[in-house]
Residue frames relative to the residue before (quaternion, step in Angstrom):
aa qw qx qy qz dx dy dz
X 1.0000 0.0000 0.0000 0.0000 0.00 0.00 0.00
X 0.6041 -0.6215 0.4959 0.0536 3.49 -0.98 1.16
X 0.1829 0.8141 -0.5475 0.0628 3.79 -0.58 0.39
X 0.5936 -0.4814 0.4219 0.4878 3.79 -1.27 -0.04
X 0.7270 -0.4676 0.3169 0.3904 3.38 -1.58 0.46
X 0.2513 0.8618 -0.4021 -0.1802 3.42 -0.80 -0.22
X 0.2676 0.7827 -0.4057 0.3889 2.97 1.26 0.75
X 0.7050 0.1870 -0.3402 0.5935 3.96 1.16 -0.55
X 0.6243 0.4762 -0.5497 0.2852 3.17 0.03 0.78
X 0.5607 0.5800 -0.3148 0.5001 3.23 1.43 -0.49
X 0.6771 0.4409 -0.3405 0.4808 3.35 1.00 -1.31
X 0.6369 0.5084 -0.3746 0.4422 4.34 1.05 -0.18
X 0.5381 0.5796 -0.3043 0.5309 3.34 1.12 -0.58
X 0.7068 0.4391 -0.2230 0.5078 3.61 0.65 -0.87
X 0.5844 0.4671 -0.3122 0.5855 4.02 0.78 -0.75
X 0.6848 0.4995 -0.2756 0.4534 3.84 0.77 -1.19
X 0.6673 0.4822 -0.3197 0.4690 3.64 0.89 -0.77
X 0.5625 0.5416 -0.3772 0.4980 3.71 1.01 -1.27
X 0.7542 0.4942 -0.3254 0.2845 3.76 0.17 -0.97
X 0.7827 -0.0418 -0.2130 0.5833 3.26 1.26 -0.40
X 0.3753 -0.6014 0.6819 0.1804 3.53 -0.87 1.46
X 0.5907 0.6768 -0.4188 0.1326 2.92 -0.15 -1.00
X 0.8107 0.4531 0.0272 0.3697 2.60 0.67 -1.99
X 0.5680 0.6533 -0.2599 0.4279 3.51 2.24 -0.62
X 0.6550 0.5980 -0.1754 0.4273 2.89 1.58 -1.33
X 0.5529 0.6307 -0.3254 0.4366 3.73 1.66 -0.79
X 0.7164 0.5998 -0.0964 0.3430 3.21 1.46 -1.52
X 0.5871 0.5702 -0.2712 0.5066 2.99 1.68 -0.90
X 0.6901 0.5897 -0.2218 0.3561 3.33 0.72 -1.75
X 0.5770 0.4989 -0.2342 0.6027 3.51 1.48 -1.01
X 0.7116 0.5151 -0.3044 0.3682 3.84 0.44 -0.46
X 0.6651 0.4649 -0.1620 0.5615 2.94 1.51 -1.49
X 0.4216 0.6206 -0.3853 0.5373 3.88 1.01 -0.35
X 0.8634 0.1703 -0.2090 0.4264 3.39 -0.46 -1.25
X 0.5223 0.6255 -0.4297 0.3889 3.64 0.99 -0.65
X 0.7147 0.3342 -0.2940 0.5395 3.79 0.65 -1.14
X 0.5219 0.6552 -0.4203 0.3489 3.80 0.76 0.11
X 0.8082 0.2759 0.0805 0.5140 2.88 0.53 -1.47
X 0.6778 -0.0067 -0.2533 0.6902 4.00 1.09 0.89
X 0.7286 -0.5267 0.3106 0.3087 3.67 0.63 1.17
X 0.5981 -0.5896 0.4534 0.2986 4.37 -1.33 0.52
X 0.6297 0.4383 -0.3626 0.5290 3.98 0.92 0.18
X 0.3729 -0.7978 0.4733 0.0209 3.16 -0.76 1.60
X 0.6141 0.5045 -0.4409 0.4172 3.26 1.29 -0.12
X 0.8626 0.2872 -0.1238 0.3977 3.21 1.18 -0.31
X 0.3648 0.4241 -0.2480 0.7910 2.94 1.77 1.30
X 0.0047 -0.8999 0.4345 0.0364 3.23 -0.45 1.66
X 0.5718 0.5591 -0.3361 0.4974 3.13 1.62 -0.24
X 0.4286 0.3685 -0.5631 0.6028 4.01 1.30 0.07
X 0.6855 0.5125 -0.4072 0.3186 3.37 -0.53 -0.53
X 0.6942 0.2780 -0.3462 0.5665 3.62 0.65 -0.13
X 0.6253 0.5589 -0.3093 0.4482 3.42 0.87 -0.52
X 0.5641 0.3675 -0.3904 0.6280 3.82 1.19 -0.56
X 0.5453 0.5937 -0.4440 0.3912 4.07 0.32 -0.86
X 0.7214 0.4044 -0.3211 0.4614 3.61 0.48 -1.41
X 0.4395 0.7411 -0.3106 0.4014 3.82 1.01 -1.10
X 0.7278 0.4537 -0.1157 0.5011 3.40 0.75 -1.60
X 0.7215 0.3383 -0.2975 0.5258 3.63 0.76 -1.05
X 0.8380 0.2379 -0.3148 0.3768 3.51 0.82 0.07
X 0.6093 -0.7336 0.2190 0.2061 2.89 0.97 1.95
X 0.0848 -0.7963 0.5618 -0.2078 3.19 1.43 1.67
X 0.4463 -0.5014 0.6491 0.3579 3.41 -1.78 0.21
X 0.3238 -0.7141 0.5316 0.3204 3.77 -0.84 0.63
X 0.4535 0.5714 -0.5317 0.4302 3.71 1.33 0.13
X 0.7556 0.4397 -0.2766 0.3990 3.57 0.46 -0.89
X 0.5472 0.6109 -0.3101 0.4808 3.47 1.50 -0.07
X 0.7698 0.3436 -0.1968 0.5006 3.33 1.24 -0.65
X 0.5406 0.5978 -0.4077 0.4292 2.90 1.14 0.14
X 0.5787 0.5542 -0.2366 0.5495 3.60 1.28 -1.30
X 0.6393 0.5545 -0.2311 0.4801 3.43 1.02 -0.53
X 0.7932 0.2423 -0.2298 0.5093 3.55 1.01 -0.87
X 0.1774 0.7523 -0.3817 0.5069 3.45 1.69 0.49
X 0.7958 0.2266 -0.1362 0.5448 3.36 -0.36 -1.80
X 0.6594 0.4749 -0.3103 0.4933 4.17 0.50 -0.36
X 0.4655 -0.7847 0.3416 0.2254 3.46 0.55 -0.27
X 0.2562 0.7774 -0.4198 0.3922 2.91 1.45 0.40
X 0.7726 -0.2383 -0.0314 0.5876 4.12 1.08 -0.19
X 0.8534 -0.3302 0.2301 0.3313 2.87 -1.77 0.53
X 0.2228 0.7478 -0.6115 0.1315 3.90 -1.25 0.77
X 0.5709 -0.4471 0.5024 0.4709 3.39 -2.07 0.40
X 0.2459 -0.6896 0.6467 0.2139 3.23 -1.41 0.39
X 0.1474 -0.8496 0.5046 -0.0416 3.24 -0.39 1.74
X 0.3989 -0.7495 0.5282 0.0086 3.37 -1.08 1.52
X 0.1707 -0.7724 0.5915 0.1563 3.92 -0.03 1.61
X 0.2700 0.7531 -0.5996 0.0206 3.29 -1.43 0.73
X 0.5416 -0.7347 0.3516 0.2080 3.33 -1.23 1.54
X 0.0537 0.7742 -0.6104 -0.1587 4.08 -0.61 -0.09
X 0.1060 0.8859 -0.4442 -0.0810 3.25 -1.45 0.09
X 0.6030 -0.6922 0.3676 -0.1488 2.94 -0.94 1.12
X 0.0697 -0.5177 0.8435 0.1250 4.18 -1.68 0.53
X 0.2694 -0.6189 0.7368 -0.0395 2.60 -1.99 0.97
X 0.5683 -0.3836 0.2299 0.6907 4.41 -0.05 -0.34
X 0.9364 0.0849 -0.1730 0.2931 2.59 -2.17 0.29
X 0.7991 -0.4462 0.1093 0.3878 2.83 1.21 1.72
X 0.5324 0.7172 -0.3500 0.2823 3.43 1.12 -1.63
X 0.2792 -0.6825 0.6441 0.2033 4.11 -0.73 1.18
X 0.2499 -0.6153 0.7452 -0.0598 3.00 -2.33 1.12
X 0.2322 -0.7373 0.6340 0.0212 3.34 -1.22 0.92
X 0.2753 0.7142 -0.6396 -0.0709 3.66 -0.50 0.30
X 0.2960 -0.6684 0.6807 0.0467 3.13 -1.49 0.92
X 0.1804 -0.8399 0.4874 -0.1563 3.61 -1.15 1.16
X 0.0218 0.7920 -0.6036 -0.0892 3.41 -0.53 0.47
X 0.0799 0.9109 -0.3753 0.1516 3.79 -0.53 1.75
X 0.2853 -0.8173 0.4592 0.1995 3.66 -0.04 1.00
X 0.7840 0.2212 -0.2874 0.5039 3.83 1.41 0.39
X 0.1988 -0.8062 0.4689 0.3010 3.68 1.10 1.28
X 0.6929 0.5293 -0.3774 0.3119 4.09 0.58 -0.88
X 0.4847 0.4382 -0.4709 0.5926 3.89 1.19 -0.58
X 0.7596 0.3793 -0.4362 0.2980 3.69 -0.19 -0.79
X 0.5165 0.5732 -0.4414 0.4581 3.70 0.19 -0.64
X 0.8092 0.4039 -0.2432 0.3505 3.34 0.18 -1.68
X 0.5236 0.6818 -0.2048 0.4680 3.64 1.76 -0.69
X 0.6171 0.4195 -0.2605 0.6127 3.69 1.18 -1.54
X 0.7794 0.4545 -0.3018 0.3080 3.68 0.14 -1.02
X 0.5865 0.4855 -0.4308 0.4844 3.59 1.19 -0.23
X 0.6025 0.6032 -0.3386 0.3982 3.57 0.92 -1.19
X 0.5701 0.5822 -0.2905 0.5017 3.60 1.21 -1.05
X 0.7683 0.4271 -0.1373 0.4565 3.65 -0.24 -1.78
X 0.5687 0.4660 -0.3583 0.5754 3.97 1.15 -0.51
X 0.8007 0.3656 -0.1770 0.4404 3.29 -0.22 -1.01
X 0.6629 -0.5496 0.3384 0.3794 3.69 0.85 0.44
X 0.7150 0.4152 -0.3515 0.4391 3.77 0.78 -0.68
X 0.4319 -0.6298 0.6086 0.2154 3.73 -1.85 -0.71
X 0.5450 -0.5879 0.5546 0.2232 3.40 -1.37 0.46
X 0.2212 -0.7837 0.5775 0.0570 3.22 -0.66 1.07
X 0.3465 -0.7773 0.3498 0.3916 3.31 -0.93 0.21
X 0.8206 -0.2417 0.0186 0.5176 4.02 -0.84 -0.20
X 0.8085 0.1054 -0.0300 0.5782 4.09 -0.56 0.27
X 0.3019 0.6519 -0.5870 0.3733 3.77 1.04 0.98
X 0.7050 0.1394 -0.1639 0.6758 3.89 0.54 -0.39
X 0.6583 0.5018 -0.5558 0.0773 3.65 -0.29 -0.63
X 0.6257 0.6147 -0.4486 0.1715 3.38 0.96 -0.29
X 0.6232 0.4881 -0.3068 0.5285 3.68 1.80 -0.41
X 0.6910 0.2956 -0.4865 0.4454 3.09 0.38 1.34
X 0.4597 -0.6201 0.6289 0.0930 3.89 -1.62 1.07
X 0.1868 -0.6706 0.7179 -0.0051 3.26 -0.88 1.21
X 0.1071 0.7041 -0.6424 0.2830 3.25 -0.58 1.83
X 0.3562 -0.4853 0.6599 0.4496 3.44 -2.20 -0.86
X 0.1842 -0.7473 0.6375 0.0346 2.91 -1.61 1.24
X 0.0598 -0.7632 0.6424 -0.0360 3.47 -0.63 1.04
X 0.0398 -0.8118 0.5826 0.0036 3.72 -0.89 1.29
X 0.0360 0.7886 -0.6069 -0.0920 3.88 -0.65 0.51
X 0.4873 -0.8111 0.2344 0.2228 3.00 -1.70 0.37
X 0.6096 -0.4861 0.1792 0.5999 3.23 -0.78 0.70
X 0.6292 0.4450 -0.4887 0.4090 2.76 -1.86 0.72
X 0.5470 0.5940 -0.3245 0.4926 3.63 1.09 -0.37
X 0.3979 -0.7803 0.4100 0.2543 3.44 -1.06 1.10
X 0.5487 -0.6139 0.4771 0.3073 3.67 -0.37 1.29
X 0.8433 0.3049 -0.2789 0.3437 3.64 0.05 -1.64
X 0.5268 0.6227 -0.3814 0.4351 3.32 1.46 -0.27
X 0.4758 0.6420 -0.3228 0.5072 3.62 1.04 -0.89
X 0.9040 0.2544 -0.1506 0.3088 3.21 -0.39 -1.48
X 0.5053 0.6748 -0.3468 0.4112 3.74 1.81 -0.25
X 0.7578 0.2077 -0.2025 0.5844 3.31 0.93 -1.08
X 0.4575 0.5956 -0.5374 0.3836 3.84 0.89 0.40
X 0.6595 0.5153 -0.2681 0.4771 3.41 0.69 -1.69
X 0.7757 0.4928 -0.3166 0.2349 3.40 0.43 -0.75
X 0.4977 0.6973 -0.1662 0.4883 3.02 2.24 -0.79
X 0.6492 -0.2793 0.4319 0.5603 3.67 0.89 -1.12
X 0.6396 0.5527 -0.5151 0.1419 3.72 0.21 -1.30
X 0.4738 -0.6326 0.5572 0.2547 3.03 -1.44 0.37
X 0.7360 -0.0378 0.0542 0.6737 3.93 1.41 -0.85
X 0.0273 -0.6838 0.7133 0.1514 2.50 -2.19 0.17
X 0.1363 -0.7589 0.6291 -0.0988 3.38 -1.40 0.99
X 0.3404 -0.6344 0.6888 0.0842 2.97 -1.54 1.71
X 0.2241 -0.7189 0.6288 0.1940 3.66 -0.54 1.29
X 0.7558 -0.3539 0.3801 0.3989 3.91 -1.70 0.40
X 0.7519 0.3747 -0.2098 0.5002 3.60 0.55 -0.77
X 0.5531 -0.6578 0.3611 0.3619 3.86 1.03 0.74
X 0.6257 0.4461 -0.5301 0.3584 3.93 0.57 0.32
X 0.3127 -0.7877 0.5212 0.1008 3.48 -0.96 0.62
X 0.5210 -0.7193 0.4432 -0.1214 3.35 -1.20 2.05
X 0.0266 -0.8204 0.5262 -0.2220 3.33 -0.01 1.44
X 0.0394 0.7362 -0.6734 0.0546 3.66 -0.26 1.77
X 0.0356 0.6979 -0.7125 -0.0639 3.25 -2.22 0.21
X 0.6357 -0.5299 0.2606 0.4972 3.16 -1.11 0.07
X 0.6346 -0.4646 0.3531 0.5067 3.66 -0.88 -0.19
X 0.5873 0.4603 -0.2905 0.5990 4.00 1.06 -0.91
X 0.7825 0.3448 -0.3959 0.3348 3.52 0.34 0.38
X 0.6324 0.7366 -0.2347 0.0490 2.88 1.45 -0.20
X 0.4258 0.6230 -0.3888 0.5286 3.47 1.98 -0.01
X 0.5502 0.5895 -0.4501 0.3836 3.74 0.81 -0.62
X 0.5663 0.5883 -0.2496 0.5204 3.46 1.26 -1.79
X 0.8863 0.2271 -0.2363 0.3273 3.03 -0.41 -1.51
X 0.6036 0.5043 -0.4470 0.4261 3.99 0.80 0.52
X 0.6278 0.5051 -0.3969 0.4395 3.31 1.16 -1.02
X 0.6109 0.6015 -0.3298 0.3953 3.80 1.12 -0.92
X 0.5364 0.6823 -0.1703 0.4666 3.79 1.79 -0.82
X 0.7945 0.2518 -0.0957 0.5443 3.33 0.92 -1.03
X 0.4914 0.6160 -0.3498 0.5066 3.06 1.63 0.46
X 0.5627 -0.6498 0.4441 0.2527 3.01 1.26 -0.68
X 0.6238 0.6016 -0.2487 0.4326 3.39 1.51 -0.16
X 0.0951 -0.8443 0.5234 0.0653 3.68 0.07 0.87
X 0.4659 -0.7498 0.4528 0.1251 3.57 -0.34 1.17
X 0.1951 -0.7294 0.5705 0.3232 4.03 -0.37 -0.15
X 0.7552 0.0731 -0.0832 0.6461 3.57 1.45 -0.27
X 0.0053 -0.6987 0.7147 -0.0316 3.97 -1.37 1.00
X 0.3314 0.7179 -0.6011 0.1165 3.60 -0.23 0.64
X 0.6363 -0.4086 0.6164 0.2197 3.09 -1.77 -0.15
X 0.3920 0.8559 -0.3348 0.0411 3.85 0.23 0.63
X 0.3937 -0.6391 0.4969 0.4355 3.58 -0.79 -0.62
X 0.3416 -0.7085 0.6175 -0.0118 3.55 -0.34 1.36
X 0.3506 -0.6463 0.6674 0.1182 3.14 -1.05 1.09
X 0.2843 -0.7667 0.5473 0.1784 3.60 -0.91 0.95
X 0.8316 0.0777 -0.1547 0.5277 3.59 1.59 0.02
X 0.1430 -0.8731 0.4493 0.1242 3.40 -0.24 0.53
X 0.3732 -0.7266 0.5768 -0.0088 3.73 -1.57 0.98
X 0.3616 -0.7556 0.5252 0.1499 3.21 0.00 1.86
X 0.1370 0.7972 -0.5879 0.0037 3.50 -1.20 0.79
X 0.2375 -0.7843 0.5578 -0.1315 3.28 -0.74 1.55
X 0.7810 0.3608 -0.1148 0.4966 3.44 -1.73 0.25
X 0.8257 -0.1866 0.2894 0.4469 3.74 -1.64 -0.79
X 0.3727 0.6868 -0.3771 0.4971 3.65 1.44 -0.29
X 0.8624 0.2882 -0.0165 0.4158 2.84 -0.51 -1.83
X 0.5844 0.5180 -0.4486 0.4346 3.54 0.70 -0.83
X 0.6954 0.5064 -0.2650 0.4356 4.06 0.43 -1.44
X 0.7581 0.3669 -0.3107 0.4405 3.58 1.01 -0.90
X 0.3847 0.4590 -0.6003 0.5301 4.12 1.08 0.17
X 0.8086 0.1752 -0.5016 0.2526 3.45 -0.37 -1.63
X 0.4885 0.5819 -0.5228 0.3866 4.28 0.13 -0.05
X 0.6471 0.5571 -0.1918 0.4837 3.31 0.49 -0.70
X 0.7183 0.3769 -0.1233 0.5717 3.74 1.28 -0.71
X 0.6764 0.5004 -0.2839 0.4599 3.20 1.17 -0.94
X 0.4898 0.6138 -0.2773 0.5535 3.76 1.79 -0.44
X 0.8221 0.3031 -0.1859 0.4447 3.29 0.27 -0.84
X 0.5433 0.4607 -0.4395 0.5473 3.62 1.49 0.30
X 0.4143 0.6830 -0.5149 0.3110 3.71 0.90 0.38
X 0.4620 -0.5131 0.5104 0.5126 4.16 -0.39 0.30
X 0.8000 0.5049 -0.1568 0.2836 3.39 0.33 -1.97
X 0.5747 0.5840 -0.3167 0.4778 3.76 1.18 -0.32
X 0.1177 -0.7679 0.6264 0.0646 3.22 -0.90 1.38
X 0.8720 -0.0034 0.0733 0.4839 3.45 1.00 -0.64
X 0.0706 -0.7184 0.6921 0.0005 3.97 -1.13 1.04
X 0.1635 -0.8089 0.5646 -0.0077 2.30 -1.54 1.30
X 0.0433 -0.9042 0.4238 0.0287 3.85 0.53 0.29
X 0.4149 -0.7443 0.4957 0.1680 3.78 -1.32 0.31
X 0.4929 0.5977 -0.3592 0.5203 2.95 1.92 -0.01
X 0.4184 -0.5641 0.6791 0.2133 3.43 -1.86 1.29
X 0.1209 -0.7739 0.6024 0.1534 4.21 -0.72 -0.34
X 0.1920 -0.8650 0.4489 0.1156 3.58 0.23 0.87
């Protein structure tokens, strides 16, 4: 099965992250904070810290500042107490956006998501206006060049639900979210190194956007993710 490209977006997403550490490291700490809050400071038993300490690691976090964010969300010392909440949103040519947030002043944010919107050409939707065209899954992307049937042998066997050679030769590996440490070890001892393993919202359709389109919906798309309070966008738009 065929799919849109995704390899330059991943490969912009990655160049965009490098430019501001900074700002990854805020995100994490906030991620890893509420994550050990709210299913407790032992990653083995707490799967969303666990992916959240994992990223931490690939982004050559201090492990002092990991454990701290960790004893944060556990109580173990003092912290903001940060409140996760989803909004959503059209952006051009209609194409829906998700941004998901973790914020300790819900009024700056709103007022923050809605400028980024109303600049950038698009609008604030209200609650479950877009969420239904998108799949909360695991997404695992390799690059092209990467054997497909090899992918999908030790994927299928793991839990995945699919696999997909996208147009641009890298190949696309969903599961459910509860499967996704199974996946993303069995894919390890396989030997397969992913260029992306997250936890995401998956657009279930997607809206090529080109030209003055596409150009207006990156800079929205950027202007989101320069928010402090934005942990994650999700969008249905392709951006050629």
């Amino acid at each position: 099965m065929a799919g849109h490209s995704k390899w330059a977006n991943i490969k912009h997403r990655k160049a965009a992250a490098d430019a501001k550490k900074g700002k990854v490291f805020t995100r994490l700490i906030k991620e890893i904070t509420v994550a050990a809050k709210l299913g407790g400071g032992d990653p083995n038993a707490n799967p969303r810290l666990r992916l959240a300490m994992d990223k931490a690691r690939e982004a050559n976090m201090a492990k002092d500042s990991v454990q701290n964010a960790v004893k944060r969300g556990s109580g173990q010392l003092e912290g903001v107490t940060y409140e996760e909440i989803r909004y959503e949103g059209y952006g051009a040519g209609g194409a829906a956006v998700m941004v998901d947030v973790l914020t300790d002043n819900r009024t700056r944010t709103v007022a923050e998501i809605r400028h980024a919107f109303t600049k950038n050409g698009g609008n604030l939707g209200s609650d479950g206006s877009v969420a239904y065209l998108f799949k909360h899954c695991g997404q695992f992307v390799f690059a092209p060049g990467t054997s497909e049937e090899k992918v999908m042998d030790v994927g299928l066997d793991a839990g995945a639900e699919d696999v997909v050679k996208n147009d641009d030769g890298s190949v696309e590996l969903i599961c459910p979210p509860a499967q996704f440490d199974a996946v993303k070890s069995a894919l390890e001892k396989a030997g397969l190194k992913p260029e992306l393993a997250e936890i995401t919202m998956k657009p279930t359709t997607e809206i090529d956007l080109r030209g003055d389109e596409g150009g207006r919906m990156r800079n929205l798309i950027d202007a989101l993710e320069n928010l402090d309070d934005v942990q994650n966008v999700y969008t249905t738009a392709v951006i050629d």
